[in-house]
C-alpha positions as CSV (number, residue, x, y, z in Angstrom):
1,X,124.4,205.5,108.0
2,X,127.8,206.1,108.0
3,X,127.8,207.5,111.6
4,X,126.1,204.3,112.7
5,X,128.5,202.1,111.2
6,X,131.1,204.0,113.1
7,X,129.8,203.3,116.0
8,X,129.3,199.5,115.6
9,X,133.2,199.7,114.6
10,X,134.3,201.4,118.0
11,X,131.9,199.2,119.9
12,X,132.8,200.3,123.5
13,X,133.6,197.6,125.6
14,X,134.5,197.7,129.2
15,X,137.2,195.9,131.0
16,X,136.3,192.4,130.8
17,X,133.6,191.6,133.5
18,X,131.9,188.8,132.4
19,X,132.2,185.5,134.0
20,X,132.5,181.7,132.9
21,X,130.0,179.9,134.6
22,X,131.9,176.6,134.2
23,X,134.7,178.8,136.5
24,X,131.6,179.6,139.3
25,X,131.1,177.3,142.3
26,X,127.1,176.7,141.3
27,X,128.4,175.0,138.4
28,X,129.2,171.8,140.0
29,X,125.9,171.6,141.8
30,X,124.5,172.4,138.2
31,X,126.8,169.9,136.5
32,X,125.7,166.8,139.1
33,X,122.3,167.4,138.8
34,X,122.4,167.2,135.2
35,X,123.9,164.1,134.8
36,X,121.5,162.2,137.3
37,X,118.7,163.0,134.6
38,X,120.7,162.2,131.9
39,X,122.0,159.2,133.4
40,X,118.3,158.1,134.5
41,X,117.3,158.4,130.7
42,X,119.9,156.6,129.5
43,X,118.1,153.8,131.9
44,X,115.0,153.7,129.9
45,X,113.6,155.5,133.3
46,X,110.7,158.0,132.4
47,X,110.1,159.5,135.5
48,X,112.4,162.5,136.5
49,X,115.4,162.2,138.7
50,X,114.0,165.4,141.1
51,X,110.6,165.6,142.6
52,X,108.5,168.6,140.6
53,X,106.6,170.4,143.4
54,X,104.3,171.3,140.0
55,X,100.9,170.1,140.6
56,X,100.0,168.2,137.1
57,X,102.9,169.9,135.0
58,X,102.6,170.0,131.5
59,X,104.9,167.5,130.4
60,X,104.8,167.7,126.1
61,X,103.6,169.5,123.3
62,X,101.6,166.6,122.9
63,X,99.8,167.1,127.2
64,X,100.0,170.7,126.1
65,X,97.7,170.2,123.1
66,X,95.2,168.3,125.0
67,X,95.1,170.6,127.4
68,X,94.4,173.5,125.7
69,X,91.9,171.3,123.9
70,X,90.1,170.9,126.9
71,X,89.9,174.5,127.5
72,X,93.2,175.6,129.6
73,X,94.7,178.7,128.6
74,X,98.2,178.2,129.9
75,X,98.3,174.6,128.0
76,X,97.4,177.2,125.0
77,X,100.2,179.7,125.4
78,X,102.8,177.2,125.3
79,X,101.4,175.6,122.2
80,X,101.6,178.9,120.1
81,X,105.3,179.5,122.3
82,X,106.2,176.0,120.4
83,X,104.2,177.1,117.0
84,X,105.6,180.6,117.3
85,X,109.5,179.2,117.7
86,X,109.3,176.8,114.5
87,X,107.5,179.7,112.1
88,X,110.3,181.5,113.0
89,X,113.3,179.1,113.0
90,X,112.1,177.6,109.9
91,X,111.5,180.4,107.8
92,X,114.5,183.0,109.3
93,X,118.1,181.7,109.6
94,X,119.6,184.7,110.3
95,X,119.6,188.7,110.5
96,X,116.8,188.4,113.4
97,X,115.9,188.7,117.2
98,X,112.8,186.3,118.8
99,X,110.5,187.9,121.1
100,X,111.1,187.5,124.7
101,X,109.9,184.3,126.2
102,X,108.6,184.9,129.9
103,X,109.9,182.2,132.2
104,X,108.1,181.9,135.7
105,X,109.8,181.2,138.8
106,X,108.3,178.9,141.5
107,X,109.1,179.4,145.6
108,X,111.7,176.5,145.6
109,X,113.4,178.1,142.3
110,X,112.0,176.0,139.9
111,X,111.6,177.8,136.5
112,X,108.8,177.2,134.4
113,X,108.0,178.2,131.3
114,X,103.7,178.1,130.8
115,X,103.3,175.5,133.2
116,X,106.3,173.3,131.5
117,X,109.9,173.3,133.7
118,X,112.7,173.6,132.5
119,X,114.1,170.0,133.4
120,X,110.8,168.8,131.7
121,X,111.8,170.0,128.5
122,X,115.5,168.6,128.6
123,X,114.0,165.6,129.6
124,X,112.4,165.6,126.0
125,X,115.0,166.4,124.4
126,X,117.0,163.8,125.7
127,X,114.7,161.4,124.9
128,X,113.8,162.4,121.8
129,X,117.4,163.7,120.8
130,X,119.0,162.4,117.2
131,X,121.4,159.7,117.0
132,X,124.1,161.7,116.1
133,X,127.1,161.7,118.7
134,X,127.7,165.8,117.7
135,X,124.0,166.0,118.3
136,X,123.7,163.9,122.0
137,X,126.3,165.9,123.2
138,X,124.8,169.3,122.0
139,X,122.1,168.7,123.9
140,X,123.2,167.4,126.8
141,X,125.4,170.6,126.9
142,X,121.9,172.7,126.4
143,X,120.6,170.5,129.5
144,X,123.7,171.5,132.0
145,X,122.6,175.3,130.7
146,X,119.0,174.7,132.2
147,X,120.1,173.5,135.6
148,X,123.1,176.1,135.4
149,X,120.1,179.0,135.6
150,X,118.4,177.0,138.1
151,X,121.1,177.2,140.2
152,X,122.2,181.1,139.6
153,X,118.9,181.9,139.9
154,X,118.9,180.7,143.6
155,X,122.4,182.0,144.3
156,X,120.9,185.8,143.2
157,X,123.4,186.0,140.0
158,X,120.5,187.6,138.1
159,X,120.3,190.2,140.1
160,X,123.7,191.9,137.7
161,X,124.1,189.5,135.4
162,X,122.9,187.8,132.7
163,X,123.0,184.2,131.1
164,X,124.5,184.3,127.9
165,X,124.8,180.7,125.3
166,X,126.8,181.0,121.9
167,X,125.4,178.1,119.8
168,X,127.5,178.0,116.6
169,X,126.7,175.7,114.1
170,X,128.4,172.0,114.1
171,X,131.8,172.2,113.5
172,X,132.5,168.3,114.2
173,X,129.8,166.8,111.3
174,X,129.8,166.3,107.8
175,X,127.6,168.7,105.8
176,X,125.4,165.9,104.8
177,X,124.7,165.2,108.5
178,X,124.5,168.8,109.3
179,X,121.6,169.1,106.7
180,X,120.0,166.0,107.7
181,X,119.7,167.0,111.2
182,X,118.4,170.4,110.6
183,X,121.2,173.1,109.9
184,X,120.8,175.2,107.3
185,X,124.3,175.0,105.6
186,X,123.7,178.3,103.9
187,X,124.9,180.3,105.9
188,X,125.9,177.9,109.0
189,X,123.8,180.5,111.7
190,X,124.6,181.2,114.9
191,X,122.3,181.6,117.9
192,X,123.0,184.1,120.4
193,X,120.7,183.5,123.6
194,X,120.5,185.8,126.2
195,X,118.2,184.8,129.7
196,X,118.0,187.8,131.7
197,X,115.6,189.5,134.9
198,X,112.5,190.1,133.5
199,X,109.6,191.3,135.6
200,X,109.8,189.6,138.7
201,X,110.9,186.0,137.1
202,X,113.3,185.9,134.0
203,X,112.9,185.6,130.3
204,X,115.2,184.3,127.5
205,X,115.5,186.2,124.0
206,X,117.3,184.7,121.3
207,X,119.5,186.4,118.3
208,X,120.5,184.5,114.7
209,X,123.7,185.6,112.9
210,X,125.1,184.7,110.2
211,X,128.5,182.3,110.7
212,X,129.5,183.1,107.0
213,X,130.0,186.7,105.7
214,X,129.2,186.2,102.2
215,X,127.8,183.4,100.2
216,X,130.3,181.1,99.5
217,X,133.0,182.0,101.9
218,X,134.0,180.1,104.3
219,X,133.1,180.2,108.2
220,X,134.3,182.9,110.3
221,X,131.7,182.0,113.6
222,X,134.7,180.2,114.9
223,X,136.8,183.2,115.2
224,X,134.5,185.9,115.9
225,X,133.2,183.6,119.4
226,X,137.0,183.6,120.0
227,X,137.6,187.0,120.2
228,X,134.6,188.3,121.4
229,X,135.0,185.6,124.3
230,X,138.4,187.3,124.8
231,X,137.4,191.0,124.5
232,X,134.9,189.8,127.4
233,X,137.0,187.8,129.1
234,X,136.0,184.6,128.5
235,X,138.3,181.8,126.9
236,X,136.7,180.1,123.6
237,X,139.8,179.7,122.0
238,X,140.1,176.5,120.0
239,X,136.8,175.2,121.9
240,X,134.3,173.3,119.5
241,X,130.9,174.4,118.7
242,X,129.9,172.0,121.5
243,X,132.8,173.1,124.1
244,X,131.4,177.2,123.2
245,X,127.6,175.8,124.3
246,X,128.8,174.1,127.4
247,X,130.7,176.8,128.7
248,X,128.0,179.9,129.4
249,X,128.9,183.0,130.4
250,X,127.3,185.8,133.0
251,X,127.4,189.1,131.6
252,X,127.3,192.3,133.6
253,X,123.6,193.8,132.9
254,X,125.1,197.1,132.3
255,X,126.6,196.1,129.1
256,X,123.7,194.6,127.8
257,X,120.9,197.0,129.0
258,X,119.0,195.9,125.7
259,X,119.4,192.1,125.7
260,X,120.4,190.5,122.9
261,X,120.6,193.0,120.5
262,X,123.5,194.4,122.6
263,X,125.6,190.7,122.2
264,X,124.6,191.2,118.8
265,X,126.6,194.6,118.4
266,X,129.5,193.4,119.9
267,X,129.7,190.3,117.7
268,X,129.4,192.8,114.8
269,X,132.2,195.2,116.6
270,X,134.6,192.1,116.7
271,X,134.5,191.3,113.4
272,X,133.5,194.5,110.9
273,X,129.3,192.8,110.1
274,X,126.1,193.2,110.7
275,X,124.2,190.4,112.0
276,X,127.8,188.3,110.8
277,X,127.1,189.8,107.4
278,X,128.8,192.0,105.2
279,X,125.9,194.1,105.5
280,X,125.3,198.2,105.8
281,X,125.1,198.6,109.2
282,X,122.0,199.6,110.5
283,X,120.4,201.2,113.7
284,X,119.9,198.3,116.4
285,X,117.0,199.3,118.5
286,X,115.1,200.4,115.1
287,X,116.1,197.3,113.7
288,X,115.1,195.4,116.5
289,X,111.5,197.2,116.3
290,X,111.2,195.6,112.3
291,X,112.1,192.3,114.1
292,X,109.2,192.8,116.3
293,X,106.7,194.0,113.6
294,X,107.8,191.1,111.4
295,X,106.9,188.4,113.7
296,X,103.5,190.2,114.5
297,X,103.3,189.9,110.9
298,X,103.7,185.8,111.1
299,X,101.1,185.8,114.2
300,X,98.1,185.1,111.8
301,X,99.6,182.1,110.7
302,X,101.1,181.1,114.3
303,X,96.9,181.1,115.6
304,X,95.9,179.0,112.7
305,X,98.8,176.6,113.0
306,X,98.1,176.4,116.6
307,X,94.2,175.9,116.3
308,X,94.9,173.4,113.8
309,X,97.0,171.2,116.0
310,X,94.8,171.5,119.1
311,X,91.4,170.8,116.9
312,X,93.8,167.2,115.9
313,X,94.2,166.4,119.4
314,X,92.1,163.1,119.3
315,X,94.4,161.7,116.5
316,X,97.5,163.2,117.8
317,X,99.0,159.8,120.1
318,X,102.1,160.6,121.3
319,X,104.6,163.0,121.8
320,X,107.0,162.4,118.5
321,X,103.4,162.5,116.5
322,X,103.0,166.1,118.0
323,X,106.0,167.1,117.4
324,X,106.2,165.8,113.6
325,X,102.8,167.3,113.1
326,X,103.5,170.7,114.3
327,X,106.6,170.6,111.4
328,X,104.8,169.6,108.7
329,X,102.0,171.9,109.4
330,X,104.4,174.8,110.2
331,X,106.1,173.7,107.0
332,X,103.2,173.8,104.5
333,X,102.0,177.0,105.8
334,X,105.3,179.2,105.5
335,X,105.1,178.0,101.7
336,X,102.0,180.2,101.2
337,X,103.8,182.7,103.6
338,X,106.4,182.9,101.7
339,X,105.3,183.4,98.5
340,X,103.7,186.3,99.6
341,X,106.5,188.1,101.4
342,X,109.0,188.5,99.6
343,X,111.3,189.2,102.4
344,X,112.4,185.5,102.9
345,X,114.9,183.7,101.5
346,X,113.5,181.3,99.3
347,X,116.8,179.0,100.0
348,X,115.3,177.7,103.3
349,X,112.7,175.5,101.9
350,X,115.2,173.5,99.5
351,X,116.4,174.1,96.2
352,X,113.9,171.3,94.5
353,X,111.1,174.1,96.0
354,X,112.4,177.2,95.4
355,X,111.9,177.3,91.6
356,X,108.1,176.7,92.1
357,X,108.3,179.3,94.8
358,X,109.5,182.1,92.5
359,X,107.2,181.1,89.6
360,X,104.2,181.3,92.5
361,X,105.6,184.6,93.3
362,X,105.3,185.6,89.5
363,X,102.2,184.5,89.4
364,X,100.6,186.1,91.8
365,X,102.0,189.8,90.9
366,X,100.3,189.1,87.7
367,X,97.2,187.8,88.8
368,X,96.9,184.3,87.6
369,X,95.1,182.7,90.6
370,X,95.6,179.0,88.5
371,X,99.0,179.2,87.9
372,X,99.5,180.2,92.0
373,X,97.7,177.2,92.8
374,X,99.8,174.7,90.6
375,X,102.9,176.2,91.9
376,X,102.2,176.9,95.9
377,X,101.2,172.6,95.6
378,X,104.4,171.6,93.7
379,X,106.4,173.7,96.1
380,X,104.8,172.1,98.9
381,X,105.7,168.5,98.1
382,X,108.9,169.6,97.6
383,X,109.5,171.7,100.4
384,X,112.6,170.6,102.8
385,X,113.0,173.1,106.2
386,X,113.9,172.8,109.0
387,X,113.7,174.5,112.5
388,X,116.2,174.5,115.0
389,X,118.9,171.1,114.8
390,X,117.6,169.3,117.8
391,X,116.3,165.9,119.1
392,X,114.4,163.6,116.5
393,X,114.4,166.1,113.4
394,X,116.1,163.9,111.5
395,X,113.9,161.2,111.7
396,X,111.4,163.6,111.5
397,X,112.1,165.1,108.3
398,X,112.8,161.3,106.4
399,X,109.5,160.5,107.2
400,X,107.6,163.5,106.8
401,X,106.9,163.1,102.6
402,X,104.5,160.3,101.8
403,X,103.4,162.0,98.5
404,X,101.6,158.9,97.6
405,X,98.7,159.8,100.2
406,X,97.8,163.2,98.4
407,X,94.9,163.1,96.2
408,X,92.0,165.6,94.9
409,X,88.4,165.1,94.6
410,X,85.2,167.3,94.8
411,X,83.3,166.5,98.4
412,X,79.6,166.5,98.1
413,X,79.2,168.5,101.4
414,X,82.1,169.6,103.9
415,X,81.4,168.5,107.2
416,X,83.0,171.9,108.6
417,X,80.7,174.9,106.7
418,X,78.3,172.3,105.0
419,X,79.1,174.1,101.9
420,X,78.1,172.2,98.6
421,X,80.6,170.5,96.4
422,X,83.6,171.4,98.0
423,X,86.9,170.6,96.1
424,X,88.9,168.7,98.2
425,X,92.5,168.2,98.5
426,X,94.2,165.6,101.0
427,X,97.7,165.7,101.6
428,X,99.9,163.5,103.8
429,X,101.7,165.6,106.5
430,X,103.7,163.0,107.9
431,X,103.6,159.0,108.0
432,X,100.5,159.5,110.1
433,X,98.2,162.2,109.2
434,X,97.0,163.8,106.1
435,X,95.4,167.1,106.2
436,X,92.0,167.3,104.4
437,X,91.4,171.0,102.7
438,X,88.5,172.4,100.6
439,X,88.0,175.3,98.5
440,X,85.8,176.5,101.4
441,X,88.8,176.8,103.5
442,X,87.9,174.8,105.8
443,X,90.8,171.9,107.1
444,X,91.1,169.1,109.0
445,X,93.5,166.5,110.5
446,X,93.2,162.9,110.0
447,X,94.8,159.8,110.7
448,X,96.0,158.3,107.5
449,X,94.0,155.1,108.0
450,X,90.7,156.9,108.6
């Protein structure tokens, strides 16, 4: 251990290569393109600015389920990509690297990403992105980042570089504001996202550290991007959280030969952590294998989550109602998830749950199947999480408790199994739907109204 955490001290880093994108010529292509979408949403227009050379892209979560309803694998794959992405976000704010997403390039350079491009989902976001000013511009900075690859992907950059976005944590809300929109104030995580050559299109991997070192200390993100942006030779001195996300960098592929994990050891190097925590050091590439395992580990509930949302597809009617249902579902599921690994943080689904969480985790090293049950329901009503701070989660996550909906009954016959007197327990999951679950195990989605 010791000789490991040597290492990560001494980091070597080579004479600073890497490259501001905002100082490369593509970037004002990039930039121009960028703002003739946003600008064409900000006129109420729906239709995209640039012709898609896509034959019948998928253009939502909410096409995507109906899709895959009707039988089309890709349409299936980016469900469980959007499934997979909130488990994880939601339940693990720090200390852990996604899986690779594979993004597929098209003849003309378009990227796509399971038959979704990438100017389709900025598109959404825009238009579904929160009020907040710190919020808009966040993701209109994310939006310049898409077009930015667009742009070195055509120009060859990818060929020795990669595409690498620091997203720190607001620093220009209050912490109310910060909570209400999604961030978990905890411990005020940082994404690190690397896009790089993968195969023979590219992929994007994303990294969460830690922008406090201990509980209850203040933020140090601010001055670990600074001079980790210096030792590479990039400028992020006195830049806002925003400024840092609109100002990409190319790295030199040589110094990050294994992705992420590699910006993630020289954030550590910069500032004496592990994963921005006050941590033993630890191995990378083992510890990137346990980040692996542990979202195989969450892939059981990913498939249900994602069969549950595409067997609602006929009362799913738009694209915020997809997007609302897929957080509630995601939500009430990690509750059980949990409960039974006791390797996450309780803090992430609220204080008001995390009581009943702990007493559900008692319960069940000791047995008492009844006592499990009465907890796991409490903690789900109070549950308050929150996947990554983004367009319309705030409005999402006001409307997403209507308690008053749940109720419990025992069904003469489920309409699923046809087992026999089946109790049943219906729960709102949203102001829309309620989700309709027996003792045989069997669920369904419904509209509210039905």
């Amino acid at each position: 251990m010791a000789a490991v955490a040597e290492k990560q001290q001494n980091f070597e880093f080579a004479d600073p290569q890497a490259i501001a994108v905002t100082e490369m010529a593509v970037d004002q292509v990039a930039r121009l393109r960028a703002h003739r979408l946003i600008g064409s949403l900000a006129l109420g227009s729906h239709d995209l600015v640039e012709v898609c050379t896509v034959e019948s892209p998928i253009e939502s979560l909410h096409d995507a389920i109906n899709r895959a309803e009707a039988g089309d694998i890709q349409a299936r794959r980016l469900v469980e990509t959007n499934v997979r992405t909130d488990v994880i976000e939601r339940t693990i704010k720090t200390g852990h690297v996604m899986n690779k997403v594979p993004l597929t390039i098209l003849p003309d350079g378009t990227i796509m990403q399971y038959g979704q491009g990438l100017q389709t989902i900025q598109a959404n976001s825009l238009r579904h992105a929160s009020g907040h000013p710190a919020m808009r511009a966040r993701t209109e900075a994310e939006t310049r980042n898409a077009f930015r690859i667009e742009q070195l992907y055509k120009q060859g950059a990818f060929e020795n570089y990669s595409f690498v976005v620091i997203s720190r944590a607001a620093d220009d809300m209050s912490l109310a504001d910060m909570k209400q929109v999604g961030f978990f104030t905890d411990t005020m995580s940082c994404s690190i996202q690397v896009t790089g050559k993968f195969g023979a299109g590219l992929a994007t991997e994303t990294a969460f550290v830690s922008g406090i070192t201990e509980p209850g200390k203040p933020r140090s993100d601010a001055e670990t991007a600074s001079r980790l942006g210096q030792r590479l030779g990039v400028n992020y001195n006195h830049k806002s959280a925003t400024e840092i996300i609109d100002t990409p960098m190319m790295v030199p592929n040589h110094l990050i030969a294994n992705g992420v994990i590699d910006m993630v050891a020289m954030w550590d190097a910069v500032a004496g952590t592990f994963f921005g925590e006050n941590k033993p050091a630890q191995d990378y590439l083992e510890y990137l294998e346990s980040c692996a395992q542990r979202e195989q580990s969450y892939e059981p509930k990913v498939q249900q989550i994602t069969s549950e949302l595409i067997e609602s597809a006929t009362v799913i009617d738009s694209a915020v109602s997809a997007v609302e249902l897929l957080s509630s579902l995601s939500e009430h599921h990690m509750v059980t998830q949990a409960i039974i690994d006791n390797s996450i943080d309780l803090r992430v689904f609220g204080l008001a749950a995390m009581s009943d969480m702990q007493q559900a985790r008692l319960a069940l090293e000791r047995g008492d199947g009844h006592a499990l049950d009465v907890y796991r329901a409490a903690a789900e009503k109070k549950a308050d999480t929150s996947s990554c701070p983004g367009g319309g989660k705030d409005s999402i996550k006001e409307s997403s408790k209507a308690s008053d909906q749940d109720c419990e009954f025992v069904s003469k016959e489920c309409p699923k199994c046809h087992a026999k007197n089946v109790k049943t327990t219906v729960r709102a999951i949203g102001p829309k739907h309620k989700r309709i679950s027996g003792s045989c195990h069997c669920t369904v989605v419904a509209r509210i109204s039905d």
